[in-house]
N, C-alpha and C positions, 0 to 999 in steps of 0.2 A: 520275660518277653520271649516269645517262641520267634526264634529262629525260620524261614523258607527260604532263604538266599541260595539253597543248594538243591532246590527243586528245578528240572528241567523244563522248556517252556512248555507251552501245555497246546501237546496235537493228540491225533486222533485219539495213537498209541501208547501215549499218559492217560488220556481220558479212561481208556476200557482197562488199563493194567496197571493204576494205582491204587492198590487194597488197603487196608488195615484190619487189622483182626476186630477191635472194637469189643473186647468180651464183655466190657457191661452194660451196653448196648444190645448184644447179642443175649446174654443172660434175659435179659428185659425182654426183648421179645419171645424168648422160648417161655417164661413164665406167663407171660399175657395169653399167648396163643394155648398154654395147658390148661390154663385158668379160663379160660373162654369155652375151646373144645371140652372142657369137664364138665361145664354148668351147664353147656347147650344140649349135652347129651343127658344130666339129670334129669329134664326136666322130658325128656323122651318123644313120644309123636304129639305130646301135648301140650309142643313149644311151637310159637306162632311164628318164631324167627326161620324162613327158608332158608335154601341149603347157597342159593344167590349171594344173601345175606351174610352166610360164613365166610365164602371166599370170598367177600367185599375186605370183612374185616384181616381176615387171614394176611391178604395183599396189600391192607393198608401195613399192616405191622411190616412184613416184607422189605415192601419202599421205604422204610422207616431208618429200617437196617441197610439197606444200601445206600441209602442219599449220604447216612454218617459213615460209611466204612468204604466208600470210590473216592472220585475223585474229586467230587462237586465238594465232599468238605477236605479230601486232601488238599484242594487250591483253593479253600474260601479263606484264608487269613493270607491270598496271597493277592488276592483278586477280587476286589470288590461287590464285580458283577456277580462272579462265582457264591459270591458270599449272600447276594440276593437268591439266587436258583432256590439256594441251599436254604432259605428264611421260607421265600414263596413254597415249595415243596413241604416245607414240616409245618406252616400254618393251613395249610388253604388245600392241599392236594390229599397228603397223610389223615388228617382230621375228615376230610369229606367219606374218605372210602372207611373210616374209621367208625364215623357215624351211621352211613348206611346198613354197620353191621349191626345195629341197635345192641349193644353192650350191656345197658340198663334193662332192658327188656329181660334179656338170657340173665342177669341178674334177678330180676324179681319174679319170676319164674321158675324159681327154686322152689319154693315154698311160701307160704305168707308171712312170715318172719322177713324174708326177703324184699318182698314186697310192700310190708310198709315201713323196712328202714330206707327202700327209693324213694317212698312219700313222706318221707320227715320233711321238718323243718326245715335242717342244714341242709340237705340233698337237694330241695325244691328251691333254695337260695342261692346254691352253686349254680345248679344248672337253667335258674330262670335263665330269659332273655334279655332281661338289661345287665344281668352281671355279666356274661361272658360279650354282650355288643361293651361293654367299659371297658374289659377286661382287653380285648381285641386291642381295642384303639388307644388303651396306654401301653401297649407290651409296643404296638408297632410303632407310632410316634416315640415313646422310652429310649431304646435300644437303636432311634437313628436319629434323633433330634439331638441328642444330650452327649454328655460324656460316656457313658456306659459302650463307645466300639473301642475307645480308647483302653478301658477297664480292660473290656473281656479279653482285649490283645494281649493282658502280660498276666492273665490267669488261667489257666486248665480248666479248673472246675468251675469259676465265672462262663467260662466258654460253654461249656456243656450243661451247664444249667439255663445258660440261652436257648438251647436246644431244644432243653425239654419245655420253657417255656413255652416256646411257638408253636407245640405241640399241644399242651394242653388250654392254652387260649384259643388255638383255632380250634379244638375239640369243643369248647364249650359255648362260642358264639355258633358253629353249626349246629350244634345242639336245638337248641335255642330256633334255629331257622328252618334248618331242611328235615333235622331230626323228627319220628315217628314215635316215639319211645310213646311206652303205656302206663310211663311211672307219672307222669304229671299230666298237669289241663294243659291240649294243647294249643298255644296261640292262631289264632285264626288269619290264612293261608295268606290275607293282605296285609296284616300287621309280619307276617316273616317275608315279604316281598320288603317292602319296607323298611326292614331290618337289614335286608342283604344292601341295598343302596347308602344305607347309614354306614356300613361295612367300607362304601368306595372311600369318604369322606376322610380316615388316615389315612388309606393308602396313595391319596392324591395329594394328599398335602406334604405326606415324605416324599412322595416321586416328584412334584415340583418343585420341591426345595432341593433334592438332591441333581436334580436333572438341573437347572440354572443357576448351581453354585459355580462363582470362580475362583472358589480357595480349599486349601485341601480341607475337609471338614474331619477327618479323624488321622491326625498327624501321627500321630505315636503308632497307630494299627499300620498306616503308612511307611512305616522306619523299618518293618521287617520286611520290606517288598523285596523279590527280588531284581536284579537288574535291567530284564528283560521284560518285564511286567508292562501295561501299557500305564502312562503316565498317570500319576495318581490323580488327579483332577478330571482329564475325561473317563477314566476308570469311575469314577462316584457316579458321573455325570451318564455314564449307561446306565450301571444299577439302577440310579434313579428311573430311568425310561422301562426299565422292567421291571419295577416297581409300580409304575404307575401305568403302565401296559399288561402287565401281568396280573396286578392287583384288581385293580378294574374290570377288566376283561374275564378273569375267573367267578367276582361277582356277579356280572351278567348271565355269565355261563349258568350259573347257578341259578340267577331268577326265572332264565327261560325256560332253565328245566324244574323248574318249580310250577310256574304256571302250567306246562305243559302234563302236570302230573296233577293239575286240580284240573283241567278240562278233559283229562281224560277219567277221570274218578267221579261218580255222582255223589258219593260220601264226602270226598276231598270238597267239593263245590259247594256242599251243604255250609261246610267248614270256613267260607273262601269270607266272612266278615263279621263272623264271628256272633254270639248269642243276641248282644245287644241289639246291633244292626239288621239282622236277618228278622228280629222280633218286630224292629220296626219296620220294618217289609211286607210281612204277613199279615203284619192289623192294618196296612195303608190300604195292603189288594184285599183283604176280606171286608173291608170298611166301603170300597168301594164297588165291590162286586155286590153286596147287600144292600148299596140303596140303588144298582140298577135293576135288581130279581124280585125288590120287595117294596110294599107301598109303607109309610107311616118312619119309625124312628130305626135309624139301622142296628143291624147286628151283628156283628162281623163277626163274632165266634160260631153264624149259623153257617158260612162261608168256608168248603175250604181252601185256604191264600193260594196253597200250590197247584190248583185244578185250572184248566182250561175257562172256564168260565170269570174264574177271581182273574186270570192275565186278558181276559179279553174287558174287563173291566179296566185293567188298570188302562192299559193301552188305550181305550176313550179318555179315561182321568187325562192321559198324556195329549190328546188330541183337544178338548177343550182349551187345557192350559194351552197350548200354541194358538189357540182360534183368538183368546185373550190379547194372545202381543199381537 
């Protein structure tokens, strides 16, 4: 069991000037960031990943390295709440700016070798969008509903394998959602609206369970508290609220800048319901633009769906039906 009974309470000046070296942590990012900056520069001006893109990634790795080596994980096995910042941050913050650097991309952009091991089998498995929205929602219910804060409290390496956890499931549910990547079909832009709301669905159910408990829910993680700690029961009972404020609320963040990135993209918009849907769109307005322009049996492939003409049709189709009710 690790010991923080001899940790000082936690002000400004704990906050900014409690370090730790963290070298394999550090190691880990310095290899990611040579392995990223190596492949993005093979592939030369005839990489599609902007320079935005880099330092997205660059900063996610960054934040990565700091959330584990201050203070937010010096005091999370002492403080609850802390111990939320430190979950929220490595699922949902690290992962987003992680994603934005399209990783997969700067991989399969290597060569074509490269590119169709991002299009395998296993690759399109992982990073579909229901394995990492499953994956999300047992890593985060797991690790607060269950035994496992108890665990990670008398383990190191259990600990830091939580870490990495929440790393790579919030990497792979964003994927999945906000991600652009060229390596797979991308889900269409209301099925990842969708996805993100599906997203609130743990984190609301651990923030209410941990925000309305009145009993301490991880006793043993609890027993290294130090003295001056706030009470281990409203301690849960914040976490929970930032849990379920944090959680939430990062999700929206998300969907609004999702939508806002298909209204402002006429490509994105194309995308916004996908093949099936949009197909049933274009034969409804071509179906109906054909039998206002044409006498005898229609033809709606003479029509086309997206013109001026096919939307001034539908728009009557819409105008009858209401004459009806």
């Amino acid at each position: 069991m690790h010991d923080h009974g001899s940790l000082p309470p936690l002000g400004w000046s704990e906050f900014f000037t409690t370090w730790s070296l963290q070298p394999g942590w550090l190691l880990a990012v310095v290899i990611l960031a040579a392995g990223y900056l190596t492949l993005r520069n093979a592939a030369g001006p005839a990489s599609t990943v902007k320079g935005w893109r880099v330092a997205s990634f660059l900063t996610g790795l960054g934040l990565m390295y700091v959330v584990v080596a201050s203070a937010i994980n010096g005091y999370a096995m002492s403080l609850a709440w802390m111990h939320m910042v430190l979950h929220l941050t490595l699922i949902m913050i690290v992962p987003t700016l992680l994603v934005l650097g399209h990783p997969l991309t700067v991989i399969a952009e290597t060569g074509p070798r490269a590119e169709r091991a991002m299009r395998s089998l296993p690759v399109t498995i992982l990073i579909h969008p229901v394995t990492g929205t499953l994956l999300y929602s047992v890593v985060i219910i797991g690790t607060h509903l269950s035994g496992f804060m108890d665990s990670m409290a008398q383990s190191r390496p259990l600990m830091v394998g939580e870490q990495v956890l929440y790393v790579v499931a919030g990497f792979l549910f964003l994927t999945g959602t906000i991600g652009e990547e060229k390596v797979r079909t991308d889900l269409p832009y209301l099925g990842r609206i969708a996805l993100l709301v599906v997203g609130m669905v743990p984190d609301t159910i651990v923030g209410i369970v941990m925000l309305q408990t009145e009993r301490d829910l991880y006793p043993v993680y609890s027993a290294a508290r130090p003295e001056w700690a706030l009470d281990a029961v409203k301690d849960i009972q914040t976490a929970g609220g930032l849990m379920w404020a944090g959680g939430d609320g990062g999700m929206m963040l998300l969907a609004i800048g999702l939508v806002i990135a298909v209204v402002s993209s006429p490509e994105r918009r194309a995308k916004m319901t996908g093949r099936f849907l949009d197909g049933v769109r274009s034969s409804r307005l071509a179906e109906e633009s054909a039998r206002g322009t044409t006498e005898g049996p229609a033809e709606p492939g003479s029509v086309d769906p997206d013109s001026d003409e096919a939307l001034d049709a539908y728009n009557a189709m819409l105008a009858r039906m209401n004459q009806h009710h």
